[in-house]
MIKE-762150 format. One record per residue (C-alpha): z, y, x; residue number from 1. Coordinates in nm, 4 decimals, always signed. Layout:
# residues N
@w->Z&v->Y&u->X&k->NUM;
...
# end
This chain:
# residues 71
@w->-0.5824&v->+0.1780&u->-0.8198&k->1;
@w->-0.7061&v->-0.0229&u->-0.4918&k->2;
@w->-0.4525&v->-0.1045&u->-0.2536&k->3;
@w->-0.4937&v->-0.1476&u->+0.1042&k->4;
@w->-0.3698&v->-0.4995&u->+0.2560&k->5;
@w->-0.2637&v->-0.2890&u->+0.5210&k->6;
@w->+0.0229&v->-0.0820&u->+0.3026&k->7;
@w->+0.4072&v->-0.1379&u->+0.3032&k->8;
@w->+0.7509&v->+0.0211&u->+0.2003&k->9;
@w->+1.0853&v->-0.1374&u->+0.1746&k->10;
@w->+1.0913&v->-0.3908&u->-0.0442&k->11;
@w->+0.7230&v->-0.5257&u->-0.0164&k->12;
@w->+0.8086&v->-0.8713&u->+0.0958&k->13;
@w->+1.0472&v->-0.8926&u->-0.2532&k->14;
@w->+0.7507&v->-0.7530&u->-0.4614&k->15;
@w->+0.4486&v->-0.9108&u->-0.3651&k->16;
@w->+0.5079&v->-1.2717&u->-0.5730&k->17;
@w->+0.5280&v->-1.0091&u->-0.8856&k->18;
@w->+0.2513&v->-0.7892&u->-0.9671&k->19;
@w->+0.4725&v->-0.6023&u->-1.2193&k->20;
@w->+0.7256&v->-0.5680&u->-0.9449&k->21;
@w->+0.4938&v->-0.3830&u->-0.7116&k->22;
@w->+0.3677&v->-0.1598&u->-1.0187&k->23;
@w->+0.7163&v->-0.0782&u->-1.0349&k->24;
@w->+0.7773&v->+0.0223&u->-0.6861&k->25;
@w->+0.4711&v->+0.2240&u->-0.6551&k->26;
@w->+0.4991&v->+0.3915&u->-1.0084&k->27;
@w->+0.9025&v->+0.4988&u->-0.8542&k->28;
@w->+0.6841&v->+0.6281&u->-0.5659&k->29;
@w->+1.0439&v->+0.6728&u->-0.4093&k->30;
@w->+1.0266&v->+0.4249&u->-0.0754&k->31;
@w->+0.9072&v->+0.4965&u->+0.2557&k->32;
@w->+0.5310&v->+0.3607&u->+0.3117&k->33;
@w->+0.3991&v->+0.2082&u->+0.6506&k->34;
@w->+0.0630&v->+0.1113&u->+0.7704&k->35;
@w->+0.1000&v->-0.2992&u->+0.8717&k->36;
@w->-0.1990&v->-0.2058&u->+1.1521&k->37;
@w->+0.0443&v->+0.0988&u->+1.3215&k->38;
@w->+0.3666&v->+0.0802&u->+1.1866&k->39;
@w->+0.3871&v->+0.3764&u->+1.1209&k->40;
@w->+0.3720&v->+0.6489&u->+0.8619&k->41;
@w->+0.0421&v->+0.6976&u->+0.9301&k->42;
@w->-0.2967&v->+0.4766&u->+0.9647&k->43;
@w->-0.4954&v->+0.4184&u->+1.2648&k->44;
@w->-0.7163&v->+0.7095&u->+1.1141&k->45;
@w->-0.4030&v->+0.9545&u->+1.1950&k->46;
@w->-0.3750&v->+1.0528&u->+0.8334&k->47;
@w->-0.0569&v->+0.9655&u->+0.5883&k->48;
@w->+0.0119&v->+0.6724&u->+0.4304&k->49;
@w->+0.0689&v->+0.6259&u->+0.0550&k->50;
@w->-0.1227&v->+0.4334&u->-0.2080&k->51;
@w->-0.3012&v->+0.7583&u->-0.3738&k->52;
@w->-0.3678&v->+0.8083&u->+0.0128&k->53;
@w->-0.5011&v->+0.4375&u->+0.1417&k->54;
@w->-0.8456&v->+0.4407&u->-0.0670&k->55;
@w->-1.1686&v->+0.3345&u->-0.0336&k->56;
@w->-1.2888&v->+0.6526&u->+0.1963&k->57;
@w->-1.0630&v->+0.5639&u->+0.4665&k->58;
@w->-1.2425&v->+0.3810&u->+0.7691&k->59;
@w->-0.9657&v->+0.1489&u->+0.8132&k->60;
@w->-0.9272&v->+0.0565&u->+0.4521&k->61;
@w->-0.9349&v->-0.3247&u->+0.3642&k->62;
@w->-0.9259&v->-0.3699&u->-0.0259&k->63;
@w->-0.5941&v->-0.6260&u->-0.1259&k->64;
@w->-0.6442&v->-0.8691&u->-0.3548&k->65;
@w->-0.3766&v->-0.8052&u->-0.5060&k->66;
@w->-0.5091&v->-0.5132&u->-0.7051&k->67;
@w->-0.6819&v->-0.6939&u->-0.9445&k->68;
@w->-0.3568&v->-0.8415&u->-1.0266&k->69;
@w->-0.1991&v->-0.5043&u->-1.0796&k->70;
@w->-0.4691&v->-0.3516&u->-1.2868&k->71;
# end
């Protein structure tokens, strides 16, 4: 799964030392997400935020690093 830098929920700033710990919180898929560029529960493209939502075929999309840590 690619992530967007640009995605947050609740306890992001706890998980993201700890790939397995972001796994986690995005496997629960229980949390509010946020767009870092709106702040808001939707992207600057007006559509939702989640991670099955922030892909690769959104114009604002910005690939994290951290994915290949996750995969």
């Amino acid at each position: 799964m690619d992530l967007c830098r640009h995605l947050r929920w609740k306890t992001f700033s706890r998980d993201e030392t700890d790939p397995a710990a972001v796994f986690e919180s995005l496997a629960r898929d229980m949390v509010p997400y946020s767009c870092l560029r709106t702040c808001q529960p939707w992207g600057p493209d007006d559509d939702i935020v989640a991670p099955e939502c922030c892909c690769n075929g959104r114009s604002c999309f910005q690939r994290d690093p951290l994915t290949d840590e996750i995969a």
